[in-house]
N, C-alpha and C positions, 0 to 999 in steps of 0.2 A: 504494500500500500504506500503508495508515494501522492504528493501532491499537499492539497489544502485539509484532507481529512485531519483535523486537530483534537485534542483535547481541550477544556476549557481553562485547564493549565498545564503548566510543565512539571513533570515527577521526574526527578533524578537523583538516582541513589550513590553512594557513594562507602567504599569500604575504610575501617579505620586506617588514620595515619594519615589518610587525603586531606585537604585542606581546601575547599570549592569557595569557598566566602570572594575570592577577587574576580570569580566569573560572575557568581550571582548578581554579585553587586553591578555589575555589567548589563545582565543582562535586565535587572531592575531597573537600569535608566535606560536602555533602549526599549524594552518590551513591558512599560507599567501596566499594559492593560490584560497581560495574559501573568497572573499569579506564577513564580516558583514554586514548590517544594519540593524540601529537602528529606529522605529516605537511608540513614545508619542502617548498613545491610553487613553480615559478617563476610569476609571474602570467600568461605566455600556456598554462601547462597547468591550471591551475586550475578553471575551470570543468569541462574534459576529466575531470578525476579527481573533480568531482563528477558528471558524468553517467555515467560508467564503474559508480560506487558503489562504487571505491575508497576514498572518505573518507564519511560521514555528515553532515557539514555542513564548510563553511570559509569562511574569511574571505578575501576578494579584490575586486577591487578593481571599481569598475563601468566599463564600463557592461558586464552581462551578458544574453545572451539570456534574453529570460525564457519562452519557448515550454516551456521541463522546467524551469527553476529556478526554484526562487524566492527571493528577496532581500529582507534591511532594512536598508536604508542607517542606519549609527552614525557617520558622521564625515566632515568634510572636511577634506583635508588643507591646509598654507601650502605651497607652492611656492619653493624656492630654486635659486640660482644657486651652483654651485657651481666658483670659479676658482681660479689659485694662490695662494698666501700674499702673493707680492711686487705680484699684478696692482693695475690701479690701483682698480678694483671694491671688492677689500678696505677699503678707507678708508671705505665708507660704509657706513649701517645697512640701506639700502634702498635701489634698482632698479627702474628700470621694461624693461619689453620692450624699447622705444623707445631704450634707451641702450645696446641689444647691437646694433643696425643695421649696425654695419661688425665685430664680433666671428665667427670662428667658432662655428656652435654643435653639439653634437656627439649625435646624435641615433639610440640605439643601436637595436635592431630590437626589444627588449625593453621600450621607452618606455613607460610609464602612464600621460600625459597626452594627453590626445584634444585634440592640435592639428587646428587647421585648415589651417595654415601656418607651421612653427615657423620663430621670428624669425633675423636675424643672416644671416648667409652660411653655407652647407651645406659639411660638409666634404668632401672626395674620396669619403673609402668610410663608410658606415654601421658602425659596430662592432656586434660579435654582441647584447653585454649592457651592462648598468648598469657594474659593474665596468670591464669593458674601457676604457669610454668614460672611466671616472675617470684610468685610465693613460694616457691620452692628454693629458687636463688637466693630469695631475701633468708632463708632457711637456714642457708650452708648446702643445698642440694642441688650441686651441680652448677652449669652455665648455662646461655643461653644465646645464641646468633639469630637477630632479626635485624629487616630495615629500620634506618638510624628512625624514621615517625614514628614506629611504632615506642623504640626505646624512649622518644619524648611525651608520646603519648600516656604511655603508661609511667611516665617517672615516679620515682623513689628517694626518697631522702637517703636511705641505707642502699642504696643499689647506683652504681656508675656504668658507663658504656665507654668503649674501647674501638674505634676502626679495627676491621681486621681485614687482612688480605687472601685471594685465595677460597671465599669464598662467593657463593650463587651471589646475583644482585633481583632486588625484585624490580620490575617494571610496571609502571605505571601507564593506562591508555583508558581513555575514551570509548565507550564500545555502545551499542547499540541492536535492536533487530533490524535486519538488512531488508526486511520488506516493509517497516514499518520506519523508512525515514522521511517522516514530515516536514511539513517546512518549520518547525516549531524546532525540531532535530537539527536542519539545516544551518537557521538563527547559530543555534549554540553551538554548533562546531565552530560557523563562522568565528564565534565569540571566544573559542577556548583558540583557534588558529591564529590569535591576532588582526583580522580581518578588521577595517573600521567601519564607519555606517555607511559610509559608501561605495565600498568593494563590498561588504558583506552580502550574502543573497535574502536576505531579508524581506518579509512583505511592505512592501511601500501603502503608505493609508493613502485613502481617498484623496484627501487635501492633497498632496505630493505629487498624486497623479493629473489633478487640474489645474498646478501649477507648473508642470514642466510645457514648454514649448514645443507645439507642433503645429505641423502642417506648412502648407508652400506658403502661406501669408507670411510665418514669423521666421521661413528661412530667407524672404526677397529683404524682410525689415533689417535681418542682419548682415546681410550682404551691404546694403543701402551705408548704414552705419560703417562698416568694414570700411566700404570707398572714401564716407568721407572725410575719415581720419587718416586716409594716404594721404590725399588731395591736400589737406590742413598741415601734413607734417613737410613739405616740402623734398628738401636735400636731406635734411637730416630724415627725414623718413625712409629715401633710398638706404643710407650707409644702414640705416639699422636690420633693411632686409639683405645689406650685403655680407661677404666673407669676413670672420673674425678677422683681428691684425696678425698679422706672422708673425712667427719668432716666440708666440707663447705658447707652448703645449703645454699638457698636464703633470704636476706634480706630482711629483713620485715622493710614498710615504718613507718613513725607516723599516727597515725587515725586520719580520719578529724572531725576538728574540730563540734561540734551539733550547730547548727543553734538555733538561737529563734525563738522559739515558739508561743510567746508574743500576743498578740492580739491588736487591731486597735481603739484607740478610737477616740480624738477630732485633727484639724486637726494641724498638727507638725508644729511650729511657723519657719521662718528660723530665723537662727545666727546673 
């Protein structure tokens, strides 16, 4: 279903760690007359409640079927560790996988990181969610690898987070049903792509459309006008339709700076 078939607002869900507030607000001063709302969905039901067509579009995380949905990745996430305040982890800025090999690591059922093998030694039982698993760290039991939102989301006074290297990243996109991209759908991509109000594909209201010009009347008026601002400019009106002045091309910037290259060894003490 594509076209004008709308709802009488827009439902879009969004899994934790996301943060929509600078689209919304976006799309609150271009589209007042068609309500948002907002829909907390956990990330294994997410896609579900975009196929159900419970939400109209949401943000979550990949990787998604893409057989009914369709997706534009906007981000990748840093990955951290998160242990407790006194561990010995905390001392540094940075981590590698490699240096949790004899650590518990706590790996809830609710994970967003598409391991292949997660590191460290497994614990007895799987915890249900994100959360649970933190109460467990805050415990003494074990660690924990999530994206760095979620580690803000869920912050702890007793619990720190660490970069680490080496491990999955999650992915953040835009996803949708592929037969149900409305123009409401449309709007908000526009919105999340950076698109402004007038590249955007956006419905134009009535007013907009009877005040843009047309027809051969308002193109002979503007031609009319066109002429007789040549005619008015003289000589200085030719030089201005003529060749820039020689001898200026365009300025070339500074090159950027090369990056290190360096390689990764033990892990980086902090200051």
């Amino acid at each position: 279903m594509t076209g004008s078939e709308t709802s009488p607002s827009f439902r879009l869900a969004y899994v934790p760690g996301v943060t929509p507030a600078k689209w919304v607000r976006i799309w609150n001063e271009r589209l007042p007359d068609v309500p948002l709302t907002l829909h907390q969905v956990s990330a294994g039901e997410a896609a579900e409640v975009l196929r159900s067509g419970a939400a109209d579009a949401g943000f979550l995380r990949l990787p998604v079927d893409r057989t009914e949905l369709s997706a534009i990745p906007l981000y990748t996430e840093t990955s951290v560790v998160v242990v407790p305040k006194d561990h010995l982890i905390a001392a540094f800025d940075e981590v590698s996988v490699d240096d949790l090999a004899d650590e518990i690591l706590q790996h809830p059922l609710d994970d967003t990181l598409d391991w292949e093998r997660p590191p460290g030694r497994p614990a007895i039982e799987r915890p249900a969610t994100t959360p649970d698993a933190l109460e467990l760290v805050a415990a003494g039991v074990g660690l924990l690898i999530v994206p760095q939102s979620l580690a803000r989301l869920y912050h702890r006074r007793d619990l720190v987070y660490r970069t680490i290297t080496g491990a999955p990243q999650s992915q953040v996109a835009l996803s949708w049903r592929e037969d149900r991209t409305t123009d409401q759908v449309e709007d908000f991509i526009g919105i999340v792509r950076g698109r402004t109000v007038n590249s955007s594909r956006g419905r134009r209201t009535a007013e907009e459309a009877q005040q843009k010009p047309s027809g051969k009347k308002d193109q002979k008026e503007h031609k009319g006008q066109k002429g007789q601002q040549g005619q008015s400019g003289g000589k200085g009106g030719g030089a201005a339709r003529g060749k820039a002045p020689a001898g200026r091309g365009p300025r070339r910037g500074a090159g950027a700076a090369a990056k290190d290259a360096g390689g990764r060894g033990r892990p980086r003490r902090r200051s």
